[in-house]
C-alpha positions in Angstrom: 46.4 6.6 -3.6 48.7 9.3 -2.3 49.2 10.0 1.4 47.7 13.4 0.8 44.6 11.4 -0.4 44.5 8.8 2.4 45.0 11.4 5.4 42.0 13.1 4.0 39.5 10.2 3.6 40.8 8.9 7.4 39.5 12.8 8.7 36.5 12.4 6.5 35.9 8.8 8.0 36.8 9.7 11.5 34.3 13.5 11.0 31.7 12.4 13.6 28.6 13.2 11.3 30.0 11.2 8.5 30.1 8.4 11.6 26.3 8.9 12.2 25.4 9.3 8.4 27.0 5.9 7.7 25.6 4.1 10.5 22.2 5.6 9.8 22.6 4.6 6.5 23.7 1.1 6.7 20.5 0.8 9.8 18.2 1.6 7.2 19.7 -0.6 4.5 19.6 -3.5 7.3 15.7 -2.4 7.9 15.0 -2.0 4.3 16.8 -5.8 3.9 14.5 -7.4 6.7 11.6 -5.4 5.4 11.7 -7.6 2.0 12.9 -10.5 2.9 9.8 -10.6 5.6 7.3 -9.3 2.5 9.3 -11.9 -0.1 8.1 -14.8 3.1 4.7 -13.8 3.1 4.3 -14.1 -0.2 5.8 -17.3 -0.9 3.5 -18.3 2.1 0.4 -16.9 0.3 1.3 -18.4 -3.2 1.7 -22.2 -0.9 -1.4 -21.7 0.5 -3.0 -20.7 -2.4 -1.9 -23.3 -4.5 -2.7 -25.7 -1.9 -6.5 -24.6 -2.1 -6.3 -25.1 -5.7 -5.4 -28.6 -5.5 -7.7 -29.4 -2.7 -10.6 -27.7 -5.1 -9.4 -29.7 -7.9 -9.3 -33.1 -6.1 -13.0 -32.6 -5.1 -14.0 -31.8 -8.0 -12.0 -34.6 -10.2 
């Protein structure tokens, strides 16, 4: 990388809109993260309970 190409990307990281853009974009990656790992939770909760209920169903009925 030149010095002509480094001095450019420093003023385009230090532009303050390119600031907010990239902290607004790595917010709503974090969200967007959180978001499935909480919907990835539930459903391995769901599946556990539901297989729990099938074995409860099949013990009565065995």
């Amino acid at each position: 990388m030149s010095s002509e190409d480094r001095r450019a990307l420093a003023l385009a990281l230090s532009d303050e809109s390119t600031i907010k853009q990239l902290s607004s974009s790595g917010k709503a990656a974090r969200d967007k993260r959180q978001d499935n790992q909480a919907l990835k939770e539930a459903k391995e909760k769901a599946e556990a309970k539901q297989k729990a209920e099938a074995e409860k169903a099949q013990g009565q009925t065995g």
